[in-house]
N, C-alpha and C positions, 0 to 999 in steps of 0.2 A: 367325323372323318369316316373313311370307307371301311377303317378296320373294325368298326361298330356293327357294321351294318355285314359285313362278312359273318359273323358270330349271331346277330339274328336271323340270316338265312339257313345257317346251322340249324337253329331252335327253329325252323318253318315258321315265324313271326310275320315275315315280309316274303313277298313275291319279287318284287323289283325296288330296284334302289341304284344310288347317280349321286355324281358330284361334280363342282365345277372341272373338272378337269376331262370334263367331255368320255366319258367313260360310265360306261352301265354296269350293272348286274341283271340277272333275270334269274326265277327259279328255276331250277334242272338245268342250266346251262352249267355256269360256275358262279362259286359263293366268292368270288372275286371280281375285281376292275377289270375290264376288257375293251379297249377301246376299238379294237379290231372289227369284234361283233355289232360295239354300238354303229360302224360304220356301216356295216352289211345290212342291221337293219334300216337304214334311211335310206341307202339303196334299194333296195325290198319294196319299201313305201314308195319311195317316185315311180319305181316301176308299178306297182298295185293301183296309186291313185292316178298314175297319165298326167304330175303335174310337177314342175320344177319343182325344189325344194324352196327357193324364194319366193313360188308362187302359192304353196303351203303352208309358210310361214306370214305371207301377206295375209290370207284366208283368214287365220287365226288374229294376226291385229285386228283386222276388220270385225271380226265375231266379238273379239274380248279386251282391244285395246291395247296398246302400246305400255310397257311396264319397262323401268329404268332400273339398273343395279346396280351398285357398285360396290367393291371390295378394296379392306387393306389389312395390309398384314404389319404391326408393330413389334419391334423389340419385349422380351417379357422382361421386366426387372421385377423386384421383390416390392416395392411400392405398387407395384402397376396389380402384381398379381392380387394381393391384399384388397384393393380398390375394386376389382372384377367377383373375387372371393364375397366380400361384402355386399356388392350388388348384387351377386345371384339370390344371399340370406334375406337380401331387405330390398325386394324392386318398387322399382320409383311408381306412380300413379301418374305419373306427367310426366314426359317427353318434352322439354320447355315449356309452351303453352299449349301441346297437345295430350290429350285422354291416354291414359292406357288401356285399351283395352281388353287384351289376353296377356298373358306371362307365359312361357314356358323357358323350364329349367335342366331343358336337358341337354349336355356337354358344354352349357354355359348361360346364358340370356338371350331370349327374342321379346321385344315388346312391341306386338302387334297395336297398330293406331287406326284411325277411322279413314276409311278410301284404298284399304286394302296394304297399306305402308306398313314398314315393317323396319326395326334395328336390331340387329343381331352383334352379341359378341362372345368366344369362344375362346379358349385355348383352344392352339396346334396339337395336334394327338400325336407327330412326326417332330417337333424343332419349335426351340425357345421363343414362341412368339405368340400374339394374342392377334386372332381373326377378329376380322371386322367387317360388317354387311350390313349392306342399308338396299332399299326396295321402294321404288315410286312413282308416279304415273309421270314427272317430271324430272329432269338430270337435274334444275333448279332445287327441285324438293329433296329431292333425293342427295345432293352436294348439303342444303342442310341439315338434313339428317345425319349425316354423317360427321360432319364438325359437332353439333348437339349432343350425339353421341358419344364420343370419342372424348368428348370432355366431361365424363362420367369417370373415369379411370386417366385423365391425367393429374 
């Protein structure tokens, strides 16, 4: 969550940092959310490159391909949390029938897989509940990975 990432601009760790909720940070601006600024800079940008913003964001599918998200936010209960706890000390090597292969453990589990996919799970750093994120080059793949998932911690 953002309020991490506030205390690393503190310590000059990071330069820029973002979250779903459409809101930036930058260094020297403020070690906070700013959804204001993140708007002025996209403004800035269509004015600099002379090109829509849907015609900028086509540019980049075209360069690097269409990537699919999706998010869910679960109730936390004391079994759920146990089951997430456990998986962060012991992650799996398979993802059902796919490779794992990167781990990272921080503010919760991501298990990076092959073609650039990804599952993610976290405690909320604001409110009782467990994040959930999956990442794919298809909504097909990516709706599976997220049930695969999620069935980790029920």
């Amino acid at each position: 969550g953002f309020k991490f990432l506030s205390e690393l601009f503190l310590q000059k760790k990071i330069i820029f940092g973002g979250e779903e909720s459409a809101c930036i940070a930058i260094k020297d601006h403020l070690p906070e959310k700013d959804g204001i600024f993140a708007g002025l800079l996209v403004a800035e940008m269509i004015a600099a490159v002379g090109k829509t913003l849907s015609e900028q964001i086509n540019d980049l599918f075209r360069k690097y391909g269409k990537r699919v998200g999706k998010q869910k936010s679960i109730p936390l209960n004391a079994a759920r949390e146990r089951k997430l706890k456990k998986l962060i000390k012991n992650p799996p090597s398979f993802l059902n029938d796919r490779k794992v292969l990167d781990i990272e453990t921080i503010e919760g589990i991501k298990l990076d897989l092959a073609d650039d996919d990804w599952f993610l799970l976290r405690f909320s750093g604001t409110e009782p509940l467990i994040r959930c994120y999956a990442e794919s080059g298809s909504k097909k793949e990516v709706e599976k990975l997220m049930g695969i998932g999620l069935k980790l911690i029920s």
